[in-house]
C-alpha positions in Angstrom: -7.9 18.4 4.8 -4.3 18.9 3.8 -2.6 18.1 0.2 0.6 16.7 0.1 2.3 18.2 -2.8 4.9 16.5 -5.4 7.8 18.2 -3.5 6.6 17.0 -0.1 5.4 20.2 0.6 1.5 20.4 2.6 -1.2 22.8 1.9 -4.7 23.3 3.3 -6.8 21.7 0.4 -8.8 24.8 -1.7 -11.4 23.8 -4.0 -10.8 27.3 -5.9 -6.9 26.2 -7.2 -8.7 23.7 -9.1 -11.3 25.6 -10.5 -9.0 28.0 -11.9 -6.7 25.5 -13.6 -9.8 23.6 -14.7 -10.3 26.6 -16.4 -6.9 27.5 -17.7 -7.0 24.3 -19.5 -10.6 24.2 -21.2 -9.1 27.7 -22.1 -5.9 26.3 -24.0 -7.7 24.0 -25.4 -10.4 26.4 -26.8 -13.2 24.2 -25.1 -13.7 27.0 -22.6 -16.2 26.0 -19.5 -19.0 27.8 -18.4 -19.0 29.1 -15.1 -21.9 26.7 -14.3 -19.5 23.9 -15.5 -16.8 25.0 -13.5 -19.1 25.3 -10.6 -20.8 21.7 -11.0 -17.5 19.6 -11.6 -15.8 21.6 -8.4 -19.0 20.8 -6.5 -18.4 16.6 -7.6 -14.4 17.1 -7.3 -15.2 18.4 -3.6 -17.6 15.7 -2.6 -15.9 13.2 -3.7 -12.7 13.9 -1.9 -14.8 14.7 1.2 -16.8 11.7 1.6 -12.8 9.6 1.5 -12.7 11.0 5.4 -8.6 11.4 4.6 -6.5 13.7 7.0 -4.1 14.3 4.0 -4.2 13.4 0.4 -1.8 13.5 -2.2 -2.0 16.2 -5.3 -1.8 13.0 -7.4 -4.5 11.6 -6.1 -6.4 14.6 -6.6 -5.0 14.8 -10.2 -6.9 11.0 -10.7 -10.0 12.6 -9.0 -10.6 15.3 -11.3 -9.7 13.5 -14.2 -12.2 11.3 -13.9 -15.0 13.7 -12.8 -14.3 15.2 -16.1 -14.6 12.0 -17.9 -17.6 11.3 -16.2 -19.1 14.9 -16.9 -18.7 13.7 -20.7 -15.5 16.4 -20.7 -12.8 13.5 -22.5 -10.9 16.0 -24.5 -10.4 18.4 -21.4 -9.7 15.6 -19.1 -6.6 14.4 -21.1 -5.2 18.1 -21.5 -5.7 18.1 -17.8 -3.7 15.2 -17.0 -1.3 16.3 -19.1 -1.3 19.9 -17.8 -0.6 19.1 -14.4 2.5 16.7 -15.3 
């Protein structure tokens, strides 16, 4: 699968970007994850843009994705410095 980034640019999509801003932001916002966190949400993030079947997906979209997973995971305060992190 391919990302589409903000300035048109296309990358192979890698799970382990993610990861390491998921945990650059628990870090800044002294909620730091655990590595088992970091695994379980990057394990959700991936399925769920997996099972969408999408040749290319924008970094946006992916932005929503994890956002929510986060949300989901019970993660609100991280999931907002997230969103705002990658603006």
């Amino acid at each position: 699968m391919k990302v589409i980034k903000k300035d048109g640019r296309i990358q192979e999509f890698d799970i382990e970007k993610i990861k390491l801003s998921l945990e650059r932001v628990s870090d800044e916002v002294n909620e730091p994850f655990t590595k088992s966190d970091i695994n379980n949400l990057a394990r959700a993030i991936q399925e769920t843009i997996l099972t969408m079947n999408k040749e290319y997906i924008g970094s946006s979209e992916i932005r929503s994705i994890v956002v929510e997973q986060l949300k989901t995971a019970g993660f609100t305060h991280i999931a907002q410095a997230y969103d705002d992190y990658l603006k």
